[in-house]
N, CA, C and O of each residue as an XYZ file, in Angstrom:
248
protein
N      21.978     22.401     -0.822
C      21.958     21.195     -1.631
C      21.120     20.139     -0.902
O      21.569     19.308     -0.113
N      19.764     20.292     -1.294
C      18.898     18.860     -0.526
C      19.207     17.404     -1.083
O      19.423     16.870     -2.171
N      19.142     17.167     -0.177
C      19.495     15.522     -0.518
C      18.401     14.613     -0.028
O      18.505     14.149      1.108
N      17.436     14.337     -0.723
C      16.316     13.187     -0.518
C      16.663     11.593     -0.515
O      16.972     11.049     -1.575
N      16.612     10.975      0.517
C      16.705      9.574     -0.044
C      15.496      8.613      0.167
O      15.063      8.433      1.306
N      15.048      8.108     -0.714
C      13.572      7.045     -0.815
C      14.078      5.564     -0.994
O      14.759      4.934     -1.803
N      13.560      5.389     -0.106
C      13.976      3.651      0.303
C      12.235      3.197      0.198
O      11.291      3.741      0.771
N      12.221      2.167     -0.622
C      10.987      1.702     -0.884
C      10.961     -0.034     -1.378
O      11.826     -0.790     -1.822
N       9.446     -0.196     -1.029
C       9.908     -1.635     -1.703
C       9.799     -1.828     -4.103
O       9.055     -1.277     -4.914
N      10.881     -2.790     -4.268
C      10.604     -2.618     -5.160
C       9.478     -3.069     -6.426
O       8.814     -4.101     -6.328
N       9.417     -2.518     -7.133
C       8.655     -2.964     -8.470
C       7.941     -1.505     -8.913
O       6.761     -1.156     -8.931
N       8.486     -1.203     -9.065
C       7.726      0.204     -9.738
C       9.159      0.571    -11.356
O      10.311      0.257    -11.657
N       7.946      1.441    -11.922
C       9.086      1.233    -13.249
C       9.570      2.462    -13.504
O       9.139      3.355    -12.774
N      10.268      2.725    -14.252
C      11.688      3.912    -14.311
C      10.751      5.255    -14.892
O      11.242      6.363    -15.107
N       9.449      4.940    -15.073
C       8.745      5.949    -15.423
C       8.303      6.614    -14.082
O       8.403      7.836    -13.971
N       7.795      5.818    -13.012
C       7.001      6.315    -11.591
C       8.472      6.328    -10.982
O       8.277      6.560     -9.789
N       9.606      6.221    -11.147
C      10.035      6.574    -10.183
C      10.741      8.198    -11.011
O      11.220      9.018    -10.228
N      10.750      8.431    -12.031
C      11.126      9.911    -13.062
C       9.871     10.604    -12.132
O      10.103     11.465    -11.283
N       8.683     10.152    -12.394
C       7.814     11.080    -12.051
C       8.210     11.373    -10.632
O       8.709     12.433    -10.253
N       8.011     10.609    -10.086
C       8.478     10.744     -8.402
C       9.618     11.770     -7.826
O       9.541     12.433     -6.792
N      10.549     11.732     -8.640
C      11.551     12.314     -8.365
C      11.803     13.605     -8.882
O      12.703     14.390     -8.583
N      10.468     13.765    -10.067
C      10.316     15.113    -10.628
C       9.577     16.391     -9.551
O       9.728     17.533     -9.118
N       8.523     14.957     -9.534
C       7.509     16.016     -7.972
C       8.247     16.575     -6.562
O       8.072     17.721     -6.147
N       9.171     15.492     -5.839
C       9.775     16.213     -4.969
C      10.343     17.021     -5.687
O       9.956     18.140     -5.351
N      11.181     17.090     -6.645
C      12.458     18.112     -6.919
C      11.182     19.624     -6.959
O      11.279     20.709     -6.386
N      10.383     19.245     -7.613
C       9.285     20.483     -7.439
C       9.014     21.270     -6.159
O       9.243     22.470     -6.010
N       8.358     20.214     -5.015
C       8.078     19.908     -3.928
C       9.323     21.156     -3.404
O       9.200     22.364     -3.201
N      10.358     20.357     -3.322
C      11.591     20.997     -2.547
C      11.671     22.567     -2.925
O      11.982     23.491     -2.174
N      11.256     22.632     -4.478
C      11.470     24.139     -5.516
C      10.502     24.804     -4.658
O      10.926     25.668     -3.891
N       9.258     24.524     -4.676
C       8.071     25.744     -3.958
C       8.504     25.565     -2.671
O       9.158     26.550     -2.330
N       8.400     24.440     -1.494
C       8.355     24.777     -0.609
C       9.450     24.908      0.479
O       9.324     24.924      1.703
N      10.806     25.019     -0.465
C      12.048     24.783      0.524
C      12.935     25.904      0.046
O      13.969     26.243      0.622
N      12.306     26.623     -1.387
C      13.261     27.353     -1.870
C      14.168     27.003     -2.492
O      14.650     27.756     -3.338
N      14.552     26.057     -2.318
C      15.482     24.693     -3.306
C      16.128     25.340     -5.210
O      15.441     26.128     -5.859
N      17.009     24.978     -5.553
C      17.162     25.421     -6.907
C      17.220     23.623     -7.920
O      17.917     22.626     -7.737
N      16.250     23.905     -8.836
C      15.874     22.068     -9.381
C      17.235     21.685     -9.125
O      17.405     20.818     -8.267
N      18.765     22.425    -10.018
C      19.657     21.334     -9.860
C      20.412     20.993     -9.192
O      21.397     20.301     -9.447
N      19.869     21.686     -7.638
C      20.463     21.617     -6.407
C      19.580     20.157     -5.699
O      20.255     19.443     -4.958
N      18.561     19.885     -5.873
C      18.448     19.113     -5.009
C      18.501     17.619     -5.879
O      18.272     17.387     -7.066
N      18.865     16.813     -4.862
C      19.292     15.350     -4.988
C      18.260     14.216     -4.539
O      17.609     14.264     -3.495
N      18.197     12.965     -5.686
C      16.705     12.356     -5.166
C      17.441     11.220     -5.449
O      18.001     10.967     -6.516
N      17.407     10.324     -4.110
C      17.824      9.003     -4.523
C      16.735      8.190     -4.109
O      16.105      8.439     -3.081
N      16.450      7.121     -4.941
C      15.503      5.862     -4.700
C      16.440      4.566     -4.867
O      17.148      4.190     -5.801
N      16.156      4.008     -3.544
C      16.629      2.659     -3.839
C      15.590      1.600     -3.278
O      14.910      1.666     -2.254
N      15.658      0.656     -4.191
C      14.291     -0.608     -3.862
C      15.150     -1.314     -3.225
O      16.369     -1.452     -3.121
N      14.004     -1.802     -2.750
C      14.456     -2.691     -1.738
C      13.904     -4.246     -1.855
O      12.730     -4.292     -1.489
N      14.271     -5.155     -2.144
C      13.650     -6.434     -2.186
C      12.450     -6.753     -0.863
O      12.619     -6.320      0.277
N      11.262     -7.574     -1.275
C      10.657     -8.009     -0.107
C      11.325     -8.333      0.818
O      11.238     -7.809      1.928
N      12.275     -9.455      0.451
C      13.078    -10.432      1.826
C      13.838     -9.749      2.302
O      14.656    -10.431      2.919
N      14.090     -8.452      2.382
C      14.666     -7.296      2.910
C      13.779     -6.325      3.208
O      14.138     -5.233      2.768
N      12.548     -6.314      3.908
C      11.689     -5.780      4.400
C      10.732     -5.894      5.341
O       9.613     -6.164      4.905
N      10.861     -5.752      6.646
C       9.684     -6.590      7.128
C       8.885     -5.449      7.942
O       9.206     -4.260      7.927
N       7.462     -6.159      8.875
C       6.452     -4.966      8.881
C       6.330     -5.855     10.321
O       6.208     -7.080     10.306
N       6.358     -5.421     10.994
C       6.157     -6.236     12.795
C       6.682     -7.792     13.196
O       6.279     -8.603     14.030
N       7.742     -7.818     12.231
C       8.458     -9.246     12.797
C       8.586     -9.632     11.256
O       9.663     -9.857     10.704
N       7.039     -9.688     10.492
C       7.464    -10.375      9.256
C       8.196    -10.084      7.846
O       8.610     -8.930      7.955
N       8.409    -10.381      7.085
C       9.107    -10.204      5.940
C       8.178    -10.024      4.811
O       7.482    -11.005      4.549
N       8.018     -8.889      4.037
C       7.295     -8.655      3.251
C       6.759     -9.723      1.855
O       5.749     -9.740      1.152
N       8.013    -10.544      1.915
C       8.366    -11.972      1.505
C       7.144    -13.154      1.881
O       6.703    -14.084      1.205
N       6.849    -12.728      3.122
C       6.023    -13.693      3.534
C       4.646    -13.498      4.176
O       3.901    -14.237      4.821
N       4.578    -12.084      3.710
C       2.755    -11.608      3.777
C       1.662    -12.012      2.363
O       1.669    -11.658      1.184
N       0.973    -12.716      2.991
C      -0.259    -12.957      2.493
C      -0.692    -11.511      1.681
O      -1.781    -11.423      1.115
């Protein structure tokens, strides 16, 4: 039972993240041996101000 979890920042729409989660489940099918309704895909967004990249907050990049 794979269990994927995708932590990302958010704004993407319920279509790219279907697709997204279609391709790994694929992904996992060819190259892990995986069965589709065995493996598990979680995405959770993440707000900018809950993200930062060498000190700063994604919130506050130019």
């Amino acid at each position: 039972m794979p269990y994927v979890r995708i932590e990302m920042l958010e704004g993407r729409s319920d279509e790219q993240k279907a697709r997204l989660a279609q391709a790994i489940t694929n992904a996992m099918v060819e190259h892990a041996s995986a069965k589709p309704d065995s493996v598990f895909v979680v995405i959770e967004d993440v707000k900018k101000n809950n993200w930062a990249i060498g000190g700063t907050l994604m919130s506050q990049r130019k």
